[in-house]
N, C-alpha and C positions, 0 to 999 in steps of 0.2 A: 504494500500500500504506500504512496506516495502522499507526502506532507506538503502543504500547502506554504510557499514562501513569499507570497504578497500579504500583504497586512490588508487584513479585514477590519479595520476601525471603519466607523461611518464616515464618509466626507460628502460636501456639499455638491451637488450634481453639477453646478452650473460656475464659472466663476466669478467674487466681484467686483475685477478690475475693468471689467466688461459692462456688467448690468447697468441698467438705466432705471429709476424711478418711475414706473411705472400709476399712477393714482385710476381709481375708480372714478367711473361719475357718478352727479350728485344726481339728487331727485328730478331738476328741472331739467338739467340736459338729456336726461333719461327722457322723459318726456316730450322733449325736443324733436330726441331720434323717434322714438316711438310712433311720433304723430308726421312727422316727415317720410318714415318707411312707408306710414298705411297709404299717405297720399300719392309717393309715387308708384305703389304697387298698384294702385287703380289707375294710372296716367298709364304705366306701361302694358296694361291691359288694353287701353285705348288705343295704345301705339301698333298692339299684336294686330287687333282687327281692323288697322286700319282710319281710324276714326279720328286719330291727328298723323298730322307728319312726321319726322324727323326734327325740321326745325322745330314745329310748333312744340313737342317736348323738350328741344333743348332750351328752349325760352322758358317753359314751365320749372323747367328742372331748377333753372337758375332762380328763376323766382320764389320756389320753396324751398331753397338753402337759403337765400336773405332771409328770408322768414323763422326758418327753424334752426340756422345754423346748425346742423348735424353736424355730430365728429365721426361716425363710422359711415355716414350716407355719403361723405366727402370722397371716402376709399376707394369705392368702384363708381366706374365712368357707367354704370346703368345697373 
């Protein structure tokens, strides 16, 4: 039977020369994104069938970010 010669003490997965502070959001930006996801989920519904254009969502689009400022809706371009 062979003996194990790395050391098994716990150490941190990740290192934190590296790491960034990361913060949660608060209740209002929560609410933010929330209410911005719902509205463009039903703009890009409109966009599937047809019922606005291209432009006319990218003017929407831009228009319910002023509005909601979203931090994750900001992420993906649709």
């Amino acid at each position: 039977m062979e003996t194990a010669t790395a050391s098994t003490a716990p150490t941190p997965a990740t290192s934190e020369t590296g790491s960034r502070v990361v913060t949660g959001m608060n209740d209002e930006q929560f609410e933010r994104e929330k209410l911005y996801q719902a509205s463009m989920e039903m703009f890009r519904a409109m966009l599937e069938q047809g019922l606005v254009t291209e432009e006319e969502y990218a003017v929407i689009d831009a228009r319910m970010r002023e509005k909601y400022s979203p931090v994750i809706g900001t992420l993906s371009p649709r």
